[in-house]
N, C-alpha and C positions, 0 to 999 in steps of 0.2 A: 504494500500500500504506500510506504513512503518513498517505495521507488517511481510509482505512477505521478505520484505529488510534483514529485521533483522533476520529473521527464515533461508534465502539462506545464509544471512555471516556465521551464529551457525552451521551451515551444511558442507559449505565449510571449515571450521575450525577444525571440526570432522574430517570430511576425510582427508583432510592434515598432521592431524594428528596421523592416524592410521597408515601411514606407512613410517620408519625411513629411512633417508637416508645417508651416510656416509658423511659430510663434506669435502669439497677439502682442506680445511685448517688442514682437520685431522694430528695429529701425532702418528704415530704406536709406540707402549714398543714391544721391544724387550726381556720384562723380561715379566714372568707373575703376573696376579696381583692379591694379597689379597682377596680371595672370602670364603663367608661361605654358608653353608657348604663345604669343599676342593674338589673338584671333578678331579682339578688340573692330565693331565695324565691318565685320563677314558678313555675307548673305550667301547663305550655302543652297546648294543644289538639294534636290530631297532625297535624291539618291548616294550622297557620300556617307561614308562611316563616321561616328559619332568620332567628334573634335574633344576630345579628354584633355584635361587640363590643372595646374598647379594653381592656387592662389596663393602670390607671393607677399600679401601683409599679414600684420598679427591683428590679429581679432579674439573676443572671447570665444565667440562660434561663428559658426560660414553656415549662410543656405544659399542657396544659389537656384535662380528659376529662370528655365529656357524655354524660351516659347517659337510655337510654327507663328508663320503668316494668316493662318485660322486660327489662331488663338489658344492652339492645344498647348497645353503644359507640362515640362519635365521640373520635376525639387529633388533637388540633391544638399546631403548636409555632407561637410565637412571640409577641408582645406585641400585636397585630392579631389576633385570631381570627374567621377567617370561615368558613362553610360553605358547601359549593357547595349547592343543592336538591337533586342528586345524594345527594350524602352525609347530606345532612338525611334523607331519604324513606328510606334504610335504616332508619331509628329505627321508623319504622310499621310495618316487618316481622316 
């Protein structure tokens, strides 16, 4: 029994996990921010591989929100921003 306990919280913690959500206490930049590679002003084709990227300032935390030309949305936390091709190919939708 307290094996099951333990296995459903590692579970619900994963999933909780997997998908970011914007903070209401968020504060938006109005500038943009330090990213390497610069990609900074792209307008990509719908067909290329997700552009993964460094953020290169210090922050208490990073969310980061990519949006299509439709308005579809990717959020990613953290200072490493990747996207699966997964996640990427909803933007086409």
């Amino acid at each position: 029994m307290k094996y099951l306990i333990i296995c459903s919280l590692v579970i619900s913690l994963l999933l909780s996990s997997c998908s970011e959500n914007i903070p209401e206490n968020a504060v938006s930049q109005n500038t943009n921010a330090v990213v390497y590679p610069d990609y900074t002003g792209l307008v990509l084709p719908c067909n290329i591989a997700p552009l993964n990227f460094n953020i290169e300032e210090e922050a208490d935390n990073y969310i980061t929100v990519t949006h299509s030309s439709k308005g579809k949305k990717l959020i990613a936390g953290g200072k490493k921003v990747q996207f699966s091709i997964k996640q990427w190919k909803k933007l086409e939708l």
